[in-house]
C-alpha positions in Angstrom: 109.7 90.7 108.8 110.6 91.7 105.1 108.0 91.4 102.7 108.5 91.2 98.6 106.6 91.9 96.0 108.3 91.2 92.7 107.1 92.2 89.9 108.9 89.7 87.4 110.3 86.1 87.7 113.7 87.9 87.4 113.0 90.4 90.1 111.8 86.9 91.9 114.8 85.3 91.2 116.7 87.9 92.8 114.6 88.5 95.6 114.7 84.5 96.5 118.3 84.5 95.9 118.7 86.8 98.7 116.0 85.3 101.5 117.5 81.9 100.8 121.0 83.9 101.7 119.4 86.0 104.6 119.4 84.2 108.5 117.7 85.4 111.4 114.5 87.4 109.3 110.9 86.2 108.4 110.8 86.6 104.5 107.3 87.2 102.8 107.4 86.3 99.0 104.6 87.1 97.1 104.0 86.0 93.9 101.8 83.5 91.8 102.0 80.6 89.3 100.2 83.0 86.1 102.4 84.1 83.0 103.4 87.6 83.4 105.4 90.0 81.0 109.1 89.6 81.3 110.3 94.0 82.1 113.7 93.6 83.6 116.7 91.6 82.5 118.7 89.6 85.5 121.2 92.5 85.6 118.7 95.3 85.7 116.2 93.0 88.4 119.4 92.5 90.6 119.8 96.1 90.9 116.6 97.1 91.3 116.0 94.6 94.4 119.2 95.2 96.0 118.1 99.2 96.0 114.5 98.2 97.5 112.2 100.8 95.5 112.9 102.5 92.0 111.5 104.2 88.9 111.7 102.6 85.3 112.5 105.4 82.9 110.3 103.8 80.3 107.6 103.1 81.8 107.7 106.5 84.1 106.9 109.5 81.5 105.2 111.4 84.8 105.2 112.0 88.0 101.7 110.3 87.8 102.9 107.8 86.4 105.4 107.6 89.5 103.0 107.6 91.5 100.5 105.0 89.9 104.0 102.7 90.5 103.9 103.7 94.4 100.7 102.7 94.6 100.9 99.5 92.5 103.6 98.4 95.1 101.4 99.4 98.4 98.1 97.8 96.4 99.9 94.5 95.2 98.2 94.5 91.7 100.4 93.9 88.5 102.3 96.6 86.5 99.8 96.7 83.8 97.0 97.3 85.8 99.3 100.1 87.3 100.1 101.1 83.2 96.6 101.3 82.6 95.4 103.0 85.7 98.2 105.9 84.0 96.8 105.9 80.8 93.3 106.2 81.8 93.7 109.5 84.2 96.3 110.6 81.0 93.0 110.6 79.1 90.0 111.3 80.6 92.4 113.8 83.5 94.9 115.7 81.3 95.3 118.3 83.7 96.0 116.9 86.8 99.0 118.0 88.5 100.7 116.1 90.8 103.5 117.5 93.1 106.4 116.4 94.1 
């Protein structure tokens, strides 16, 4: 079984694109009918999904922030909530540290 997330309707373009391709796998798309912000271009969402997992430079100033990402994709809430989860511990945590 291979489960999706996607975090844009290009990144779910892509992702369908390639289940309605695949044979012989269970494919889990998950996604919803609300408006979201657009982030990655068709170019930039195919190569992101053919890799699996990756960091956007812009939106990925720390390793925090890195990490908020990993969780956003385990948690399956939206990259803002993910963007503001960041800025908040930025704030109130300036400190924190996290290795790598």
């Amino acid at each position: 079984m291979r489960i999706y997330l996607p975090p844009d309707a290009n990144c779910l373009l892509s992702v369908a694109d390639h289940c309605l391709r695949s044979v012989n796998y269970v494919n889990v798309i998950v996604a919803d009918k609300q408006v979201h912000l657009q982030y990655l271009d068709m170019d930039a969402a195919t190569a992101h999904c053919t890799k699996g997992a990756g960091i956007w430079d812009w939106a990925s100033k720390t390793k925090t922030t890195s990490l908020m990402w990993s969780w956003r994709a385990a948690a399956m809430c939206r990259p803002w909530e993910s963007l503001a989860a960041t800025a908040l511990l930025r704030q109130d945590l300036p400190d924190i540290k996290v290795d790598s």
